[in-house]
SERO-4910 file (N, C-alpha, C, O; in steps of 0.05 Angstrom, whole numbers):
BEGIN
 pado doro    nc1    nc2    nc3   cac1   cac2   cac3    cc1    cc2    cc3    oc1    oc2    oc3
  Unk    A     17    -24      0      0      0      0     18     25      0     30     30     21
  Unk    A     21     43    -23     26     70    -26     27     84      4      7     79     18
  Unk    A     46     98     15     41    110     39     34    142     24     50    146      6
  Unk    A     22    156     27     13    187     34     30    203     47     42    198     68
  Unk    A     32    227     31     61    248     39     40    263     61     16    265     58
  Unk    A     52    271     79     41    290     94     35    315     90     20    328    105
  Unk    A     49    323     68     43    355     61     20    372     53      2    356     49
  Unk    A     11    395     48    -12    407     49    -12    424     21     11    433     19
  Unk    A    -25    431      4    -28    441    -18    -42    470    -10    -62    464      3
  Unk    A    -40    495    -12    -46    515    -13    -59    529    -43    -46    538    -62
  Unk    A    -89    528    -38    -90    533    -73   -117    559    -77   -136    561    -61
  Unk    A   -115    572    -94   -130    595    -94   -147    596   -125   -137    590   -147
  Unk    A   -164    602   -121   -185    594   -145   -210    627   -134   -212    640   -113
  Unk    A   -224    627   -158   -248    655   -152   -269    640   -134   -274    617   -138
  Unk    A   -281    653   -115   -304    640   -105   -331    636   -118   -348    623   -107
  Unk    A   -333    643   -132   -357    630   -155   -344    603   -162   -362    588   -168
  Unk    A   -326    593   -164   -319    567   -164   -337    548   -152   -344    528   -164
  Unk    A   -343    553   -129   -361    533   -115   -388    533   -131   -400    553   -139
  Unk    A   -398    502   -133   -415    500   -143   -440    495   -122   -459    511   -121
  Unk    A   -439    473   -108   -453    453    -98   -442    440    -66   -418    436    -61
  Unk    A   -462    435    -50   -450    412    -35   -472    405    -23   -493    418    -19
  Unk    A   -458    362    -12   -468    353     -6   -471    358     31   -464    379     42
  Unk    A   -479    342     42   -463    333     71   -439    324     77   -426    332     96
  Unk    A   -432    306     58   -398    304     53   -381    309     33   -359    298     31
  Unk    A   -389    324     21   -368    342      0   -375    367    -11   -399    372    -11
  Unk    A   -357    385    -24   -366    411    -36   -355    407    -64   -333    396    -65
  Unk    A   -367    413    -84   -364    412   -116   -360    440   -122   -378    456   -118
  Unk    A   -338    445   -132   -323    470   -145   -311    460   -173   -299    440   -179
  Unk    A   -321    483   -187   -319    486   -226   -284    498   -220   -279    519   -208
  Unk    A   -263    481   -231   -242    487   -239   -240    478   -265   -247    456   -274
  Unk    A   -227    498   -279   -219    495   -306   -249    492   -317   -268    508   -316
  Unk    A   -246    468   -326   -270    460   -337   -284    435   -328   -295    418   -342
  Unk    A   -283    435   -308   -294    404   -287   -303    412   -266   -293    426   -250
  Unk    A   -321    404   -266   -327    394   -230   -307    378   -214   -296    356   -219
  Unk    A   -305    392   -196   -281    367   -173   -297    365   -143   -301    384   -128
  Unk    A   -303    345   -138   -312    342   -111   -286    341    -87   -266    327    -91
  Unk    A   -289    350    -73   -271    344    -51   -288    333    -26   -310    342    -22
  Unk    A   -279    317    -12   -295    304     10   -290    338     34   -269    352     34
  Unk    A   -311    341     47   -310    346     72   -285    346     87   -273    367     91
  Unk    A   -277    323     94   -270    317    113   -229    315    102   -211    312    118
  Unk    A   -227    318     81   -200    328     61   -198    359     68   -178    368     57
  Unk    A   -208    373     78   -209    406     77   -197    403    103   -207    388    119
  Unk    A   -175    416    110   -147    428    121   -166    463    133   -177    467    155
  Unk    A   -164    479    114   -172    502    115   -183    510     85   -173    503     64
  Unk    A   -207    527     89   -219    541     72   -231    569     85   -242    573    106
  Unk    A   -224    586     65   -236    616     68   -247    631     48   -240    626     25
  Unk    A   -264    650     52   -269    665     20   -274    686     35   -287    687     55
  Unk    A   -259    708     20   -259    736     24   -257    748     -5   -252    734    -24
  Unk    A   -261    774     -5   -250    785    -23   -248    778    -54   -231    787    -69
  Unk    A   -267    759    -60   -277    743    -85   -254    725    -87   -244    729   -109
  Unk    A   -246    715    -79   -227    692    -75   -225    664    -57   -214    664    -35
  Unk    A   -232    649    -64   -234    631    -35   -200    615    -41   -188    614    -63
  Unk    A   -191    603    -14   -168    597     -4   -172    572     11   -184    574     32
  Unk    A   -162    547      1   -163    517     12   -140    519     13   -125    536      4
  Unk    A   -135    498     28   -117    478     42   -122    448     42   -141    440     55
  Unk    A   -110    432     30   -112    407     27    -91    377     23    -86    380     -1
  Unk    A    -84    365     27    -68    347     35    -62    339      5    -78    332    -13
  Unk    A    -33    341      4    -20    339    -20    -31    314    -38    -29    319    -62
  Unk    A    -47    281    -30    -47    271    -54    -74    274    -60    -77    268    -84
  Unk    A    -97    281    -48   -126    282    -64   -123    314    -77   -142    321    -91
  Unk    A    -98    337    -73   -100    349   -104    -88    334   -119   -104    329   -138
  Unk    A    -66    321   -123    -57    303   -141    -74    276   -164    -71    269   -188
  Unk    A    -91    268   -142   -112    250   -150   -136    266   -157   -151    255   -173
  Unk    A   -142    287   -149   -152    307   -167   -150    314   -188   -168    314   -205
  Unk    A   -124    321   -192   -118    326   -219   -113    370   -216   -105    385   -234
  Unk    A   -119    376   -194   -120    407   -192    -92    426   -187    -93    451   -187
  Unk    A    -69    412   -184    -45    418   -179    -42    449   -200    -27    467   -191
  Unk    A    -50    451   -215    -51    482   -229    -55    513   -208    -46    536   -208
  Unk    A    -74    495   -190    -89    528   -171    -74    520   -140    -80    527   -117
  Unk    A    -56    503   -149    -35    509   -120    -25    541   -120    -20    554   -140
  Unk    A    -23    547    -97     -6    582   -100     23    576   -103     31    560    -86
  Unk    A     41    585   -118     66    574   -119     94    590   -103    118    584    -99
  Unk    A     78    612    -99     95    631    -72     92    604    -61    105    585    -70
  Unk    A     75    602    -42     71    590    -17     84    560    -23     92    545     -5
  Unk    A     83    556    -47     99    520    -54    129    535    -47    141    525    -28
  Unk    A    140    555    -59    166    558    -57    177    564    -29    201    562    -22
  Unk    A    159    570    -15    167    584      7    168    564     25    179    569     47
  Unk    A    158    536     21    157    516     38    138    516     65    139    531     84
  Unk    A    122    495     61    109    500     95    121    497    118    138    479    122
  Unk    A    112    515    137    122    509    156    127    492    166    114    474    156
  Unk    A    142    485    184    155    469    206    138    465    229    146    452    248
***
């Protein structure tokens, strides 16, 4: 069994992105897809300022497929310690 990196993906997309949600997930229009994310995968989320801001554990963006709306300051800058 694949072990899972511990790291966190920081990614920024418009808040009209959000489409939909269930009880256990929220559906946001990236690119041109729907992507569900479970509930319970959300780290942190915020929307201010017509922008919303997740946080999410490096392999369900990967298995997503969303790695584009990572912020890449924040990739270079490394997360914290």
């Amino acid at each position: 069994m694949a072990r899972h990196s511990d790291r966190n993906f920081y990614l920024k997309f418009p808040a009209d992105a959000f489409q939909r949600e269930t009880k256990k997930a929220k559906c946001f229009r990236l690119g041109n897809s729907d992507v569900w994310i479970p509930k319970s995968q959300i780290v942190y989320e915020d929307t201010q300022d017509g922008e919303t801001s997740i946080t999410l554990p490096e392999w369900i963006v990967i298995e997503k497929g969303i790695e584009s709306f990572a912020d890449q300051d924040w990739l270079d800058a490394g997360e914290p310690e």
